[in-house]
N, C-alpha and C positions, 0 to 999 in steps of 0.2 A: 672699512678694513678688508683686505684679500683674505681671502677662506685660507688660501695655501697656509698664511702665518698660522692661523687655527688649527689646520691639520698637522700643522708639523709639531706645536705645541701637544695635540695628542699624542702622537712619534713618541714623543721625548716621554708623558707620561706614561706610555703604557709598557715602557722598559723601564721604569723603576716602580721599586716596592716598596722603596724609603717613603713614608708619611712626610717627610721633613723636607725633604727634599721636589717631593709632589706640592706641596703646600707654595714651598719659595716660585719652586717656575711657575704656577697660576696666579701667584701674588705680582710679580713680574710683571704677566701680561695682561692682568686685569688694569694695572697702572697705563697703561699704552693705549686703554681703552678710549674712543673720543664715546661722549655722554649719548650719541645716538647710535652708534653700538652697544654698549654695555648692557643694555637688559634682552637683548638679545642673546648677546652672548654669555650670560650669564646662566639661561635656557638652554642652549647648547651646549656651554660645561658639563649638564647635568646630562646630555643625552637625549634633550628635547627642545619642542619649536615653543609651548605653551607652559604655563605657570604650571604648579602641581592642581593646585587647585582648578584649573583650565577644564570643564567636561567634554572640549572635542577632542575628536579619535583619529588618530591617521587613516586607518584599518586597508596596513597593505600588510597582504601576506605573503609569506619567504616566495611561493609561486607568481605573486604581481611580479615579485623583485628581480624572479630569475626573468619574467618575458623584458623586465625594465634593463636589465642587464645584456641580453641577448641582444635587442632591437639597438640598444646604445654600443655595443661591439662588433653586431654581424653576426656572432659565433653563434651556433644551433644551441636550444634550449636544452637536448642531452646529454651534451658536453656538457654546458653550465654545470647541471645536477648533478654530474658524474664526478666532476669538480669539487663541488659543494661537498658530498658525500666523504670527500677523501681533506678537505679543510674543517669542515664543520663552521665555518663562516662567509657569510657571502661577501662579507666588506674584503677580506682575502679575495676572494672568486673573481668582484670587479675587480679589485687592483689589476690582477694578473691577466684578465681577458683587456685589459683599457690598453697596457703597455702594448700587447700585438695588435688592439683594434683592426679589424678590416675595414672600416668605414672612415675614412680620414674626414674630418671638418675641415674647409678650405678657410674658413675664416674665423679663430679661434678667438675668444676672447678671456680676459682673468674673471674667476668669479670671484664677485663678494660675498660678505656676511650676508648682506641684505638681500641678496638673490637669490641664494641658498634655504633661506628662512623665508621671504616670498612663495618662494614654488611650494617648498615640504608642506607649509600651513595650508594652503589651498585644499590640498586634499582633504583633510577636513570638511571641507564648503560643497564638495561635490556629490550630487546623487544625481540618480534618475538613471536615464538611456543612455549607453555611453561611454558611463563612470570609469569601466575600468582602463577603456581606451586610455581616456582624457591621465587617468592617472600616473598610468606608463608615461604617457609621452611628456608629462614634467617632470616625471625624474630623470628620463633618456634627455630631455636637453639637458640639464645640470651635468651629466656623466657626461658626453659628448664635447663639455664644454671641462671637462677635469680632469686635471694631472692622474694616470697614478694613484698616489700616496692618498688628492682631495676624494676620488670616488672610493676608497676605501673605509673613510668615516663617512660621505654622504649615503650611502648604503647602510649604515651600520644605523650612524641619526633614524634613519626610516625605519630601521626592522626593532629601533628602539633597544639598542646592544651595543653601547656605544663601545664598551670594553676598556677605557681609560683608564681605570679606577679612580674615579672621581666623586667619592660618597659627600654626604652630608656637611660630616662635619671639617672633613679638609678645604672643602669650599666655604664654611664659615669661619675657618680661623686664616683663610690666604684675606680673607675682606679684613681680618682684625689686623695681619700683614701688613695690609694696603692703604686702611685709611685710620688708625689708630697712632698715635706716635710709641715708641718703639720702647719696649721696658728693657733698658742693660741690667744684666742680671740673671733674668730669661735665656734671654740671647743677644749675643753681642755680633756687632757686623766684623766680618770680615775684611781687611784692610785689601786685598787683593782682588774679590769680583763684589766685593759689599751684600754678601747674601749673608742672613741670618742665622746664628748659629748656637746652638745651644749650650751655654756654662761652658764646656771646656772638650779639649779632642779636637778631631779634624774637620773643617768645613766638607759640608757635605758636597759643593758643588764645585769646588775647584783642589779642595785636597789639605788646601795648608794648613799646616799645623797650631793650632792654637794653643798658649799653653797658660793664657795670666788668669790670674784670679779674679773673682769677684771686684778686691776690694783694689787690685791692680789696674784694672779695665775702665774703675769710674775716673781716674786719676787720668787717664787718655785724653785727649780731646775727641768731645765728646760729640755726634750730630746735633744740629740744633732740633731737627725731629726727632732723636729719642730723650725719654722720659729717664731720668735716674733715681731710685727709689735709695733710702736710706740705707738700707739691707736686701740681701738678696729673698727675704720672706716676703716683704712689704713689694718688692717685685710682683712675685709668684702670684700674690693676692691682688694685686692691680689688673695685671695680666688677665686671671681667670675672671675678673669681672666682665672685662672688656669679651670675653668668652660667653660669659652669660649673655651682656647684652645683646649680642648678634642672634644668638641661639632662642631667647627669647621671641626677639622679631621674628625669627623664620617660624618658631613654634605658633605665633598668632597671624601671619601672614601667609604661611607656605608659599613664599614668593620672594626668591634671589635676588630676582631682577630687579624686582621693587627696593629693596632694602639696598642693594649695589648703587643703585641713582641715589637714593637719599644721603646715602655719605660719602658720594663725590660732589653732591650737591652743597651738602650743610656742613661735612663731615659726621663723627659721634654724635653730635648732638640732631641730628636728623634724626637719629630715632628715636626722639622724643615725642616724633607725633604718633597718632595715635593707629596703631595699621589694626585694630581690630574693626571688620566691616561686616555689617548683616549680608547673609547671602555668601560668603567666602568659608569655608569650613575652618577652624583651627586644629590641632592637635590638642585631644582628649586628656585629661589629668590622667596620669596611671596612679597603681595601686600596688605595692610590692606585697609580698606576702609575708604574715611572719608566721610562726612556729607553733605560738598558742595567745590565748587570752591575754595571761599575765606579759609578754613580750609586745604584745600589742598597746598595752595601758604604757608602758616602757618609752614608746616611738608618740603617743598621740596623746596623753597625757591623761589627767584624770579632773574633772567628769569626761567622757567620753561619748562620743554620738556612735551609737550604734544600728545598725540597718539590717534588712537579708542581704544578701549577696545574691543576684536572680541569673534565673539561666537563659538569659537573651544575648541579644548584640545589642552593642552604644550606638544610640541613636540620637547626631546632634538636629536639631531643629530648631531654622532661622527663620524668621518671620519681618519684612520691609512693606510696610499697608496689606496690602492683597497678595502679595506673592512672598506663599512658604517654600522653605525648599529643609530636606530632610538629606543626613550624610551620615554613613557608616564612621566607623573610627580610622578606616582606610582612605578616607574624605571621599569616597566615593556617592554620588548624587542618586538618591534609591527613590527622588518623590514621585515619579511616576507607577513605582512598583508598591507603594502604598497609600491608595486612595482614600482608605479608610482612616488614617492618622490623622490626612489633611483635614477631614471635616471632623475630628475630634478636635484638631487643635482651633478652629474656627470656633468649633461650637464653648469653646472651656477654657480656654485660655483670653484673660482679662486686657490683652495690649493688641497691638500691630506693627509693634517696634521691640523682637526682645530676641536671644540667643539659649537654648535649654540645652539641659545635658540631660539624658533619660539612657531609658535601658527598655527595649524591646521584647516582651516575653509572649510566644505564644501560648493561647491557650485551645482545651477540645471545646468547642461550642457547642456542645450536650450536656459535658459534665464540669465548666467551665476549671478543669483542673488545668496546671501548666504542662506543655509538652516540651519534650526536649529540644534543644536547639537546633537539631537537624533537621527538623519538620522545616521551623519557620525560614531556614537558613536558602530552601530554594525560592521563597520568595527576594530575594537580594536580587538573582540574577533572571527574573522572570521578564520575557516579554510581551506572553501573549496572555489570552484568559487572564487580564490583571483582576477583573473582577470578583470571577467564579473564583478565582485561589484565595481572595481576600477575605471571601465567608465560608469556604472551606478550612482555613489555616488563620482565623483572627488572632491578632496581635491586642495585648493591654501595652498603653504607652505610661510606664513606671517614670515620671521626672525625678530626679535627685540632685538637680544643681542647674543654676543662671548664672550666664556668665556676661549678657547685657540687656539693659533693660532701657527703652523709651532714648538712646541714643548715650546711654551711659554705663561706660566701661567696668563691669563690678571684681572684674580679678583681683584688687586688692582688698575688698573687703574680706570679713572674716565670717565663717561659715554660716554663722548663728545670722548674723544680719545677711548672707545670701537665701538663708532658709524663708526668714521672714518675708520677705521679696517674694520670695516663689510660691509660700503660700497664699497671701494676699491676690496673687492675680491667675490661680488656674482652682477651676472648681471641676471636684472630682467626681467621675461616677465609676465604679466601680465596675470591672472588667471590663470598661475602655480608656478612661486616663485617670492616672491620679498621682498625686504626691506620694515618695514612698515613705511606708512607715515608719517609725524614728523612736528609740526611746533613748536615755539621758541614763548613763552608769557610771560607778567607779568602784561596784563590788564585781572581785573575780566571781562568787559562786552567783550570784543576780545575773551575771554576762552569760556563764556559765549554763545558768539555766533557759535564758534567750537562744543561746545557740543552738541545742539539743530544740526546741521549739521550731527554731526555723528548718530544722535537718527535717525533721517530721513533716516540714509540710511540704517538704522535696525541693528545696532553695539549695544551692551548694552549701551557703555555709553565711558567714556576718560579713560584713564592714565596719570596722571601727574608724571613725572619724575624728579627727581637732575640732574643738570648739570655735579656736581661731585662727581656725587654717586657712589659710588663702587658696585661689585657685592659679597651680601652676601649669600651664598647655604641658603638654607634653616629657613633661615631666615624672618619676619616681619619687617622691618625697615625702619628710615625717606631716605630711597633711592626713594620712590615712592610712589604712592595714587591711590586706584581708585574710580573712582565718576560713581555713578550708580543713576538713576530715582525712585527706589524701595527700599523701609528696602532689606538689603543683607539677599537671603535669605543664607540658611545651611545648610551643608552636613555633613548628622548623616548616624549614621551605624545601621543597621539592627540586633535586639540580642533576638527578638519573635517575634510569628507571634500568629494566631489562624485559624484554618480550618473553609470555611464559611457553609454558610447552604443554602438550596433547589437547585437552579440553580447553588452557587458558590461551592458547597459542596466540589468539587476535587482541590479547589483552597485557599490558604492560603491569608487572608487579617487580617487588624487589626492588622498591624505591630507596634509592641516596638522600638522604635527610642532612641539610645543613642547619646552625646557628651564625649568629650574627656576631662578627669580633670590630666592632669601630663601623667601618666601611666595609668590611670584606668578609666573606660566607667561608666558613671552615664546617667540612661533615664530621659526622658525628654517628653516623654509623647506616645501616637500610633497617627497612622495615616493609612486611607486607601483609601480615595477621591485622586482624582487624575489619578487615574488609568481606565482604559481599559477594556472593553469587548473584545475586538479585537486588536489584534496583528498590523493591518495597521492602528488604527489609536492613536496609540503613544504605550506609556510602559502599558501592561496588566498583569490583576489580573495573567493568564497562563504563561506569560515571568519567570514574580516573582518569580511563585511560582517553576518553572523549575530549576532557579538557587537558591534557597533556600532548597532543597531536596535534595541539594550534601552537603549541612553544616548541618543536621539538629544532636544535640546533645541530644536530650531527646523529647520526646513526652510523656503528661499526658494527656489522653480525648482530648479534641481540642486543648489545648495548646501544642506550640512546639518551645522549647530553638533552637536556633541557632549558629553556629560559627559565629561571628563580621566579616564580610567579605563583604559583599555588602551595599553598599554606594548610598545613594539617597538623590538629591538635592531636597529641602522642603520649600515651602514659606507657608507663614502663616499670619495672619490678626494680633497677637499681642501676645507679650512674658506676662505670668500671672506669679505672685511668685506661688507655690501650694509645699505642705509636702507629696502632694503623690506619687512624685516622687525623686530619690535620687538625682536628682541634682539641687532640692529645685523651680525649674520650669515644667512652661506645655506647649504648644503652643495654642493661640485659631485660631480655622478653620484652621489648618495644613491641605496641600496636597501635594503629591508627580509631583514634573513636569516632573524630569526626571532622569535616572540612571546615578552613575556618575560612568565608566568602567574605566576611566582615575585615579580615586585614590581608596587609601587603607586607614585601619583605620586612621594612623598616620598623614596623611590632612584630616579628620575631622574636624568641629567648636569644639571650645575649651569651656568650660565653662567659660572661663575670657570673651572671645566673646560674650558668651549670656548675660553676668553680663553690657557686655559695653550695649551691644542694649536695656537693661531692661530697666538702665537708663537714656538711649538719647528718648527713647519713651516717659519717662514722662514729 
């Protein structure tokens, strides 16, 4: 396939804000796909050359991009930047330096997908003497060789920005578009460009007016690819299966591409095999929160599995014969920054064939009490002294859940029969791994007085659990609860900051805090209390502003746009309605406690999350 069709498919998304209409034209052109594009392309939807799961790294920074730019144009690198500064995107910067290029190419050729995603991936593979040269000069050939409009997303692909609006789940429901048969009901086509259109009103993509009903529309001649449900419910519920299903696969796969071939391959029924694989991270069950004890028995029934709640990070741990490998809840790959796990899990764990879900708590190795998360939290991104920090900062590895064992899938089981599994094969020792504690309730004041128990020995707070809850990836649901002493606080993403003044001058505060609404980041208000003069005595204004300076996308006078990248957990005294912010709220007395290194946008708080706590406040 020609890149150009791709970029111009970008074009068209990134002028509309319609979900519905973003959905049809990716559905559209996923169909066009021939089978050895598609999982490429389906990588590139998202803004990337590799799987999510993939651990190689581009690592070109906005300055490679400006000499990649320059060299690929002629133009002087501080024009570029001066450019830059006044766009606040470099996929902008090339476009407009490529139309006047100085450099003409005498022998132009079209690019493909395949060329496009050749060169970017390389980068990845490259080290030593050189590197940065070699780097430029494959992306200066792709630019050299691109329209325009194409070096405006191949820039953006690199710097990892694609800007399309292209989230998660609109790229899972254009697949359920595309290779699902079609529920009327839902959505009916369009008799004039056949795009999909919802119950009733006007198509979204050519205008006309629609106006039959439900029970008008099945009476039409009907596609032989769509599905006609009885009623427009038994639609609805068809529909959002076909929803889960996908959503599913991606939750134990984290891989588009994979699941795009399998149902142009088999159709639906492709993803009946089995894509959970040792060694590939899945997304972590979640845990909603409720209110108290008795609303917790309410959601997970009664007997009840009860637990602490520990103040660690989730830490999944795969194990395929000799090779473990250990992943945040961000699926990021942390085994080389904890050596000590791996020979805990060699030493105590009973297989060489199994998937754990655990919880990472450090503790002081004097008084072997637990320390806060923020201690162990700079082990995540540690490269050097792996060792010295390991018996400076030791970790207990707390298991609370398998999700495969000896090459079999246990997500359907129920928790009682995953428990028994997990005890049978890892033998505990005490302040380095063990099964976590467990007792069996269905009285409030028994629960009751576990709780206050766990608070004492400095746990945030319980876990109440199903008996016969399954395990869902990434998922919210009545599997589990957790009860905390505090409003929960939330983890917003970083998208501005401002440069401060006298003393703090070199350092950015006054950060823009978003939440997560579907696909798309609505703020919610700044925040800069909480933070630090000083590096030892928790997260500081300088840490911040150190890891903010590798994302920053624009700078006007003090203000400075950022890439959504860093994640900070925020408590606050009380959720306000306000219109000055786009996600219709503000926090009052917001502060930052602590970084959260263990997650990425996509666990953020949700704005349905803030809508719940608005209301439980009043």
């Amino acid at each position: 396939m020609q890149y150009t069709q791709l970029a111009e498919l970008y074009a068209h998304l990134e002028k509309t804000s319609k979900r519905l209409e973003k959905t049809f034209l990716l559905a559209e052109f996923i169909k066009k796909c021939s089978q050895e594009d598609l999982r490429n392309i389906m990588y590139l939807l998202q803004g990337r050359v590799f799987a999510h799961a993939d651990e190689r790294k581009l690592g070109m920074s906005s300055q490679l991009l400006i000499k990649v730019i320059s060299q690929a144009t002629g133009e002087n690198k501080e024009t570029i930047e001066n450019a830059w500064r006044h766009e606040g995107d470099l996929g902008f910067v090339a476009e407009k330096f490529i139309v006047k290029k100085k450099q003409k190419t005498l022998f132009g050729k079209a690019l493909t997908v395949g060329k496009v995603i050749d060169n970017i991936s390389k980068l990845a593979e490259m080290e030593g003497e050189g590197t940065v040269q070699r780097k430029v000069a494959l992306i200066a050939e792709l630019l050299s060789s691109a329209s325009a409009l194409e070096a405006r997303y191949i820039v953006r692909t690199v710097a990892e920005d694609l800007r399309a609006g292209i989230g998660d789940s609109t790229l899972r429901d254009a697949l359920v578009w595309t290779f699902y048969p079609r529920v009327i009901g839902i959505f009916f086509v369009c008799d004039s460009c056949k795009a999909l259109i919802p119950n009733t009103g006007k198509c979204l993509i050519c205008g006309e007016k629609i106006e039959q009903k439900f029970s008008e529309a099945i009476e039409k001649k009907i596609p032989k690819y769509a599905f006609v449900p009885k009623d427009e419910k038994e639609g609805r519920d068809i529909y959002n299966n076909y929803l889960e299903e996908v959503q599913h696969a991606f939750n134990v796969s984290n891989d588009f591409g994979t699941i795009a071939e399998l149902l142009k391959e088999e159709g639906p029924a492709g993803l009946k095999h089995t894509l959970l694989t040792v060694g590939k991270p899945i997304k972590a069950m979640l845990y909603p929160k409720a209110k108290d004890i008795a609303e917790g028995f309410e959601v997970v029934g009664k007997p009840a599995l009860l637990e602490p709640k520990l103040d660690g990070f989730r830490m999944q741990i795969h194990r395929n014969k000799d090779n473990i490998k250990l992943f945040t809840r961000n699926l990021e790959d942390v085994t080389k920054q904890f050596p000590d796990v791996l020979v805990a899990v060699k030493n105590h764990v009973r297989s060489k064939d199994f998937i754990l879900d655990s919880e990472a708590v450090g503790i002081d190795p004097k008084t072997k009490r637990v320390v806060p998360f923020q201690q162990i939290s700079q082990r995540i991104k540690r490269k050097y002294d792996i060792e010295s920090t390991a018996k400076d900062v030791p970790v207990v590895v707390t298991i609370f859940d398998i999700i495969e064992l000896n090459g079999e899938t246990l997500l359907d089981l129920s928790f009682l029969e995953r428990r028994k599994l997990l005890k049978a094969i890892v033998k505990d020792e005490k302040y380095v791994i063990e099964v976590i504690e467990q007792i069996s309730c269905s009285d409030i004041d028994k629960a009751e007085k576990y709780y206050k128990e766990c608070l004492v020995k400095g746990h945030e707070g319980i876990m109440m659990k199903s008996m016969e809850g399954t395990y869902t990836p990434g998922k919210r649901v009545g599997q589990g609860v957790k009860i905390k002493p505090v409003m929960e606080s939330l983890d917003l993403v970083i998208v501005a900051a401002e440069w401060g003044e006298g003393k703090r001058a070199n350092w950015l505060s006054s950060f823009t805090v978003a939440c997560r609404d579907k696909d798309t980041l609505k703020d919610i208000g700044k925040v800069s209390t909480g933070l630090k003069e000083k590096s030892e005595e928790g997260v500081s204004f300088e840490e911040l502003t150190q890891e903010l300076k590798k994302s920053i996308l624009q700078e006007k006078g003090r203000q400075v746009m950022v890439k959504p990248k860093i994640v900070v957990e925020v408590l606050f005294e009380e959720i306000q309605a306000s219109p000055s912010y786009s996600s219709g709220y503000a926090l009052r007395f917001p502060r930052i406690i602590r970084l959260r290194d263990d997650k990425g946008v996509q666990d953020i708080s949700t704005l349905k999350e803030i809508e719940h706590f608005y209301r439980e406040q009043k």
